[in-house]
VEXDREN-2710 file (C-alpha; in Angstrom, 1 decimal):
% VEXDREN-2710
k/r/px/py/pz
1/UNK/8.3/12.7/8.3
2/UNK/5.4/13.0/10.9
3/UNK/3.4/15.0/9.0
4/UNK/3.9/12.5/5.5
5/UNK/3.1/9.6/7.8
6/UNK/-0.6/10.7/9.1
7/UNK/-1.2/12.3/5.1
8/UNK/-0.8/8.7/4.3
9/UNK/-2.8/7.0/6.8
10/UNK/-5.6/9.4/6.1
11/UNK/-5.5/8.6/2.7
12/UNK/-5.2/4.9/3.9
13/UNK/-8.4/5.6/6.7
14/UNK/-10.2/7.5/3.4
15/UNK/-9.8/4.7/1.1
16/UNK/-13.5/2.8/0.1
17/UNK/-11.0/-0.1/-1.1
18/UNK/-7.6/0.0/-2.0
19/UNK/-8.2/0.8/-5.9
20/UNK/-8.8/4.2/-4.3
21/UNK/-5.3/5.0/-4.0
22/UNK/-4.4/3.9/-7.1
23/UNK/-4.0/7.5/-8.2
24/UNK/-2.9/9.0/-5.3
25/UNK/-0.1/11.3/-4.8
26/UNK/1.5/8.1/-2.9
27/UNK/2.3/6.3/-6.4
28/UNK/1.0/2.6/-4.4
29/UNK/1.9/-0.2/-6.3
30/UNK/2.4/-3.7/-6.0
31/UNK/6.1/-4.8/-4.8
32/UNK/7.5/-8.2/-6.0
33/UNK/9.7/-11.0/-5.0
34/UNK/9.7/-11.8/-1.1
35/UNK/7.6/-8.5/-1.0
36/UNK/4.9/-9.9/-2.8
37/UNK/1.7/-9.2/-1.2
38/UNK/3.1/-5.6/0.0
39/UNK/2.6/-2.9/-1.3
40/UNK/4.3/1.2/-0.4
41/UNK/2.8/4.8/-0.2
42/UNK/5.8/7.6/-0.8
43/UNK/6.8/9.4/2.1
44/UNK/9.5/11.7/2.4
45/UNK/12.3/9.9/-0.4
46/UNK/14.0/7.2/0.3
47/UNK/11.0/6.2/3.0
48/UNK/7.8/4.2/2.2
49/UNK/4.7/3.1/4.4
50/UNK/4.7/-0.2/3.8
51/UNK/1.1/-2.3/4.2
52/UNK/-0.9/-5.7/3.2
53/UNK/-4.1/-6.7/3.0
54/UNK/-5.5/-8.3/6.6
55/UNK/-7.5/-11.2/4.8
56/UNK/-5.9/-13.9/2.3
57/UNK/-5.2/-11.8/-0.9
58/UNK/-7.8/-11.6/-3.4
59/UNK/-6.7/-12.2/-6.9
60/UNK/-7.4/-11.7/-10.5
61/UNK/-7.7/-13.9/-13.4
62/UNK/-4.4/-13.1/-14.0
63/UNK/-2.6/-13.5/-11.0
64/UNK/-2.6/-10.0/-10.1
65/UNK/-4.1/-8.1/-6.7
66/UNK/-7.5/-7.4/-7.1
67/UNK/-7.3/-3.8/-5.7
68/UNK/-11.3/-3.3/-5.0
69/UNK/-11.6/-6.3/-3.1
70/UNK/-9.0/-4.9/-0.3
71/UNK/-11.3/-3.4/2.0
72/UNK/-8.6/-3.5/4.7
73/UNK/-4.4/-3.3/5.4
74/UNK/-2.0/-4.0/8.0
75/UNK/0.7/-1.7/8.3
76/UNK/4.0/-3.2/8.7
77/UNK/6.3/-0.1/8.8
78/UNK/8.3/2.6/7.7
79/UNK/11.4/2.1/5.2
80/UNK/13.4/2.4/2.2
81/UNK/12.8/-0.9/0.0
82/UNK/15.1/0.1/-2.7
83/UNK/18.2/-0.5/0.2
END
């Protein structure tokens, strides 16, 4: 798990903005409900790195994260958000 944990911080530490990891081995996405705002990179299955943006979200038109405007993330943790 070590090993998947500091691949995705180096892809985090790498990233110009987050549209950067949009194809990334990670699969990041956008998660929903009470984890709007958060979004996972893959680790070792069922475990996530879970982040957010450290300013107030940027959005698009249509409502969505505006993914080149993230210049930088929090991370919140390690954990399986399907349980």
């Amino acid at each position: 798990m070590a090993k998947a944990i500091r691949r995705r911080l180096d892809d985090l530490d790498a990233a110009q903005c987050l549209e950067d990891l949009r194809h990334t081995p990670g699969r990041c996405h956008e998660l929903h409900g009470n984890r709007a705002e958060q979004l996972p990179l893959d680790l070792v299955h069922p475990q996530r790195l879970i982040f957010r943006s450290t300013e107030p979200v940027p959005r698009k038109d249509d409502g969505g994260l505006d993914w080149k405007q993230v210049k930088a993330v929090l991370v919140i943790g390690v954990e399986d958000t399907h349980a």
